[in-house]
Steps between C-alpha positions, in 0.01 A plus 500: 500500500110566448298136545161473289255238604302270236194652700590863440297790340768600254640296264866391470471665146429831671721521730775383266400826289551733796826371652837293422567417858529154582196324512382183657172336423295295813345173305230345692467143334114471425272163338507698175833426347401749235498716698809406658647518181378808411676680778820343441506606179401847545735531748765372338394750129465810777890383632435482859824392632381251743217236589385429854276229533261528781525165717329646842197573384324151326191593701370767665584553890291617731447840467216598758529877456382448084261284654406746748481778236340319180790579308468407156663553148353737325372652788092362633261771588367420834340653804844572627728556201199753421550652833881505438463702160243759642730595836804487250366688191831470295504132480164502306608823232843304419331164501181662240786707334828345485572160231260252521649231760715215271698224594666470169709190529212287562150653343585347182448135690314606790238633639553480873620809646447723174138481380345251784585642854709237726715518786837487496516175707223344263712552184778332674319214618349416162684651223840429559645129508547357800665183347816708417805317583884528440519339172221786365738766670857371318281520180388832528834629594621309198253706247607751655859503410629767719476608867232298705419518877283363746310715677387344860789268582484447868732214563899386429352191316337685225735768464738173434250396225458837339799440434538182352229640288668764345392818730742808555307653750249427769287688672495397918090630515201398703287712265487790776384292806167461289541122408558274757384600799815448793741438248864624558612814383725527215776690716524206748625257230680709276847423676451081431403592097750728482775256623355227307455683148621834542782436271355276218188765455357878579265504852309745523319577810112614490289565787444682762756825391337782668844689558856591344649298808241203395727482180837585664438180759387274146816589336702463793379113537572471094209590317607608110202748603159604622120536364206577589104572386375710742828665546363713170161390447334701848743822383362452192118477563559838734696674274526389192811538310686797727415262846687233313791654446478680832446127680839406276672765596478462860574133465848644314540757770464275790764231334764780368446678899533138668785378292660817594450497878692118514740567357409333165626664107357250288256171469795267515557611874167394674538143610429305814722625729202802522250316665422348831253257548271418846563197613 
């Protein structure tokens, strides 16, 4: 399943033209409920399959290496983002030659991040809402009307709730370690969520899957299954469409190989009696 984020540079209309795949579409619940709306219902006129809505992310964390580097979106020429392009030529001819930089979910209501440069920690910290609560998750996932996951659960108590709301999947996510800083890893709880919800709703574990043996030991504890945004995103940005499939295929390789070597025919056989945990 391919996930598209609210705060991507394609649209869900796009990508709904070039594949029939399942989809999933990553809501980040901003101030502008027009433009909450808006994504809902193109998401829901492109049929993406399922909504995630973002609960990990209501501000921006601390992310000292944008800080460090001035990142910005679109991109702000400065001493050293000049420096960048001129001992990296390439970046500069696709920037000047390539589509103009969009974010097309949210120009229409925007201007942060597509015309007016901002950080990607700014835009969190003052577009979205922080005063989201449960009641303005069950009613999103009731417009909805068909799959709806959370995307950051980190504890057994709201993996309970997403249920009560109406969830059938969650995603166990600390927004890849760049959220809270010290916070537990989504591996070390998955067990607990697993045995508390595992059978009333899909969890899916995301984080930290650098390896075929990374999902192996996720589906072995009970995940449904595994994602991931760098898993594709750094294959993608060095090779472009053929290093994505290449990074895929060695993820397939490593689970088919792995499954083979213990002993393992099919999903349904990885379970807990795999692992061994330090005590």
């Amino acid at each position: 399943m391919f996930g598209v984020s609210a705060l991507a540079t394609v649209s869900v209309e796009e990508i709904s033209s070039m594949i029939d795949t399942p989809k999933m579409f990553q809501f980040y619940f901003h101030k502008d409920r027009g433009l909450n709306d808006s994504c809902l219902q193109r998401a829901k006129a492109a049929k993406f399959d399922v909504m995630a809505l973002t609960v990990d992310t209501i501000t921006g964390g601390n992310r000292e290496r944008d800080l460090r580097t001035g990142f910005t979106s679109p991109p702000k020429l400065t001493l050293s983002s000049l420096f960048s392009f001129a001992t990296k030529p390439m970046w500069g001819i696709n920037y000047l030659t390539k589509g103009k930089f969009e974010l097309p979910h949210l120009q229409d209501f925007v201007k942060e991040g597509t015309s007016t440069n901002s950080s990607i920690g700014n835009y969190f910290s003052t577009m979205l809402d922080q005063s989201m609560n449960w009641k303005d998750a069950e009613q999103l996932c009731s417009k909805w009307g068909g799959h709806f996951a959370l995307k950051g659960v980190m504890s057994v108590e709201d993996a309970k709730r997403a249920v009560d709301i109406g969830c059938t999947g969650i995603m166990v996510s600390n927004h890849g370690g760049r959220q809270l800083d010290g916070s537990r890893s989504p591996f070390d709880q998955l067990a607990e969520i697993v045995d508390a919800v595992g059978d009333k709703l899909d969890v899916i574990c995301e984080g930290g899957i650098h390896r075929g043996t990374h999902m192996l030991k996720a589906l072995s504890l009970g995940a449904k299954a595994c994602s991931g945004g760098r898993l594709y995103l750094y294959a993608l940005a060095a090779g472009g469409q053929a290093g994505v499939e290449r990074a895929i295929e060695k993820y397939k390789s490593e689970l088919v190989r792995d499954m083979k070597l213990m002993g393992c025919t099919k999903i349904s056989d990885l379970n807990r009696n795999n692992l061994r945990f330090r005590r």
